[in-house]
N, C-alpha and C positions, 0 to 999 in steps of 0.2 A: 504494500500500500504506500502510496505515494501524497505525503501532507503536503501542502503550499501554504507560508503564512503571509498574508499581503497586511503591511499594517494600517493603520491610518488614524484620521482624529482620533474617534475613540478609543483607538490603541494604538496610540504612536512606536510601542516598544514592546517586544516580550522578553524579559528576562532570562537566565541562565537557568533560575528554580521552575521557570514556567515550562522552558522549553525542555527540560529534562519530563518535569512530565505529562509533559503530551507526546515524548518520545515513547516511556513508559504504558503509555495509554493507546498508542498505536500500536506496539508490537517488537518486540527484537529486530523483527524483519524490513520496519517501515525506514522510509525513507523522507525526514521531516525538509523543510527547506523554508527560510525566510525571504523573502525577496521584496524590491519595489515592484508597482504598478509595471515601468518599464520592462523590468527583465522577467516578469510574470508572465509578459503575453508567451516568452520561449519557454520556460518552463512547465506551461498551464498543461503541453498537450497531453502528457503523460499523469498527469496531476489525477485521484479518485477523489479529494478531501479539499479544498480549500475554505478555512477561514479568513474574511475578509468580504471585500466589492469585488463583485464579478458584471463589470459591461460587456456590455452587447458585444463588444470587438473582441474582449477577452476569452467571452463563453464560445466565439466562433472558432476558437483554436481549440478549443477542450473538446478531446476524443474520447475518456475515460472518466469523466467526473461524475461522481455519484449525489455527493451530496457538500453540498456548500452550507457553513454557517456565520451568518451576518456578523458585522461588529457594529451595528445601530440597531436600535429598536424600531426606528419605521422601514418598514423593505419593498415600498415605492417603485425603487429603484432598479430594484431584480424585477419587475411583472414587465417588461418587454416580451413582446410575444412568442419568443427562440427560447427563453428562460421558463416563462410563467407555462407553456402549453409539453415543455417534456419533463422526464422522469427523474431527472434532479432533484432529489430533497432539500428543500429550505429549510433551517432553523433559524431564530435568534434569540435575540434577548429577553425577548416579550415577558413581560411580567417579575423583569429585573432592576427597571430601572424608575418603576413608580416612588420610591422615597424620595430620590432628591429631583425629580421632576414636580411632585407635591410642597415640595422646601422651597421651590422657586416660585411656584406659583403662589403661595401664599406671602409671600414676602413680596411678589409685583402688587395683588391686591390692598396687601397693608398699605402699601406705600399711596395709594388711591386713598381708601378709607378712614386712616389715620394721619390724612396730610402730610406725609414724611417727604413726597417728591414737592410739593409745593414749597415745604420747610426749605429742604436743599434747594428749590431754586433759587428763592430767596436770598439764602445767605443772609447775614448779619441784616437784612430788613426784615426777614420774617418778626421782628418783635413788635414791628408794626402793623402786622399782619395779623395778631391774635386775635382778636373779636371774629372775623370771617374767615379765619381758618378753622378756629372749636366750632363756627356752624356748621361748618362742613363736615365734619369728623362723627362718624357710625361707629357706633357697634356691632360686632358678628352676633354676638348673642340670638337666640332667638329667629335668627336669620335661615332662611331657605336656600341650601345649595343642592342644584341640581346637577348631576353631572350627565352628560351626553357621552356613552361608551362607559363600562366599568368591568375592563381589565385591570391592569398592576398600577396604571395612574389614578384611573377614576376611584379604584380602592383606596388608595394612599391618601388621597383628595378627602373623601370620607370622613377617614381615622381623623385625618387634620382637622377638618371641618367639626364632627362631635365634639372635638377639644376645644374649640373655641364656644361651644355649647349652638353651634346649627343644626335645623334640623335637614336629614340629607335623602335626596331622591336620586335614582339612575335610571338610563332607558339602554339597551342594546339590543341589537339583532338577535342575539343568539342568547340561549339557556344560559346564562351565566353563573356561577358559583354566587349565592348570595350571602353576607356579613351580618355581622348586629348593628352594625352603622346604615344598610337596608336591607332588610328582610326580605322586600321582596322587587328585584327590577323589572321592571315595565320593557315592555317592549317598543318596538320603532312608532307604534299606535300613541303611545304617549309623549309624543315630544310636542307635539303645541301645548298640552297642557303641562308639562315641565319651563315650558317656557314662559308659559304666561303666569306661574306661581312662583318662580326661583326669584332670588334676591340676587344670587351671584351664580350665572350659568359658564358652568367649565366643561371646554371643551376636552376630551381624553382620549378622540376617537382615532383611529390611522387614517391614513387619507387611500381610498378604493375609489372606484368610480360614482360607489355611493353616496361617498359622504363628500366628495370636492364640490364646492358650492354653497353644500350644506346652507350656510350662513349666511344668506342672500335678504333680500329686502322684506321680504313676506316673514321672513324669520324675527330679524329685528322689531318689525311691527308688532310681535307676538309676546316682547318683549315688557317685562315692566320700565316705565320714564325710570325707575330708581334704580337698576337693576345694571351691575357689571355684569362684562364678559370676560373671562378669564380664557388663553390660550398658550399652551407649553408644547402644543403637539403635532401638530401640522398648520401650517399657513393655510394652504389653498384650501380648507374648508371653510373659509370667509372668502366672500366677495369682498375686496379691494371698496371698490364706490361704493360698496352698500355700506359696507361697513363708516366708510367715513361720514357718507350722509345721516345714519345714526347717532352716530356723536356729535357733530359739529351742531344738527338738528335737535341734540338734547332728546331724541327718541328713546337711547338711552341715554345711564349717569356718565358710565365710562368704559375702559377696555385696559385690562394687564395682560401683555402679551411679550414673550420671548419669542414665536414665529409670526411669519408676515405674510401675506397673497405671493409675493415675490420677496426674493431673498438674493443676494443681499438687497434692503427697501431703498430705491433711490432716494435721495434729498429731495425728488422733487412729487415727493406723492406726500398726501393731504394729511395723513395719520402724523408727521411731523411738527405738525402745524397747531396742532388739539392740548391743550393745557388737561384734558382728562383722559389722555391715554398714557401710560407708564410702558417701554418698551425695552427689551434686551436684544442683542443680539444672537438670537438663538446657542443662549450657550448654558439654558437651563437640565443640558444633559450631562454636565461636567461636577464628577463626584471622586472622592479619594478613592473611593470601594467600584467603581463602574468595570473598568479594565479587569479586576482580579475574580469578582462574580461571574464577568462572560467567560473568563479562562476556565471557572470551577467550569462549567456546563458543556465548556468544551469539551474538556477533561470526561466528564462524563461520557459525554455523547460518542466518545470513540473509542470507548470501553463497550459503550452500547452496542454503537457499530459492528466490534469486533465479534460479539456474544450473538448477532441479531436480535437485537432488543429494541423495543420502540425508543426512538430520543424523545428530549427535553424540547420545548419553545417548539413546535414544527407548526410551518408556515403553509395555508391553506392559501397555494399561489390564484385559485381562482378566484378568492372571496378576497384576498390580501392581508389576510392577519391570521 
């Protein structure tokens, strides 16, 4: 068997401890190799195993690949039609990386609702600012957070959410695993009416063909005037114009967002411009623990391989998650 380890953002490196074992975990007999993008595409052809991104031009050279496992949690990216319609197994990380995607999204929110980005714009005037910044300033308490998809973020979203004492609803496609933070999730039938009761609606969902657009005009309008949008997880499930027309219209209060319609967001698009939207550069997937989690499951997964075991995270390339 023949490993390829392509690195990238979310794994820029794998260690000497790491790569002993997934040496271990392949086999006596395997044949691991680290390589760039570049020297990947000649390496690929013989390649059963790659961890990493595999493009379209990369997968055209691969004669023996069996089964590829992401180093991101949305896998967008692999559903080109060569990838997503053969018999390539997908894995990723799915359901790994909801903690510190939940840590950033609540920290974009605070910063809305407890006037913390207004503070820092401010600067040393915010103390003249006091009277119409405490107007401003909510509480979660008691508050309605809805989340749209609950996988490993909308979960995490939850747990966060309870703790601030909200009460919390979810809708997804699919039979979900249900918590004590919701007992019971609603399916795709409930999303007007999550929208039209949440206080703070968080997006969690991947972006399919289903869900890109999602967040279009008709959505917004469903929306409460008081009501954030929260988003850590994909951009293109907001409409760009709809989306600013909402806020600037005060349709909604506001928007805490790490992803954008387009990424990187030019200077010259409107969501800039809005004193109530708080935005990151999608770097809400950057965690001490993110690299050494996707290694455990590797690790796993080609022990699993080895035995024919079913793997961890596997990716239903038609549906996209």
């Amino acid at each position: 068997m023949k490993v390829l380890i392509i690195p990238g953002l979310t794994l820029p490196e794998v260690s000497n401890d790491d790569l002993e074992r997934i040496r271990a975990a392949a086999g006596p007999d395997a044949e691991v190799r680290v390589t760039g993008m570049k020297a990947a595409h000649d390496e690929v052809a013989d390649a059963d195993v790659v961890l990493g991104l595999v493009p379209e031009s990369l997968f055209a050279r691969a004669r023996c690949l069996r089964w590829v496992h992401a180093i991101a949690s949305g896998v967008d990216m692999f559903l080109y039609p060569g990838f997503r319609d053969s018999e390539v197994v997908l894995t990723s990380e799915k359901g790994l990386v909801g903690p510190h995607l939940a840590d950033h999204a609540f920290g974009l929110l605070l910063m809305l609702t407890r006037q913390l980005a207004t503070a820092h714009r401010y600067g040393a005037d915010a103390w003249n600012h006091r009277p119409e910044m405490r107007r401003q300033e909510i509480e979660l308490t008691g508050l309605t957070l809805g989340c749209v998809g609950y996988g490993g973020t909308g979960k995490a979203m939850t747990r966060r959410g309870t703790a601030f004492g909200m009460h919390c609803r979810a809708v997804d496609p699919e039979p979900v695993e249900t918590t004590a933070e919701v007992p019971v999730v609603e399916g795709v039938d409930g999303f007007d009416s999550l929208l039209e009761e949440s206080d703070v609606v968080a997006i969690c969902c991947p972006l399919t063909r289903a869900t890109r657009d999602l967040f279009d005009e008709s959505a917004f309008a469903r929306m409460k005037p008081t009501a954030y949008l929260v988003n850590v997880t994909r951009g293109e499930v907001m409409q760009e114009q709809a989306l600013v027309n909402a806020l600037s219209e005060r349709i909604i209060r506001g928007a805490a967002l790490d992803v954008a319609p387009r990424e990187p967001l030019p200077a010259d698009s409107g969501l800039w411009q809005l004193d109530n939207v708080v935005m990151t550069p999608h770097t809400a997937g950057a965690s001490q623990f993110r690299a050494s989690r996707n290694i455990d499951r590797f690790v796993r997964n080609l022990a699993a391989l080895r035995e024919d075991q079913p793997l961890e995270g596997v990716i239903d390339k038609q549906l996209g998650y």
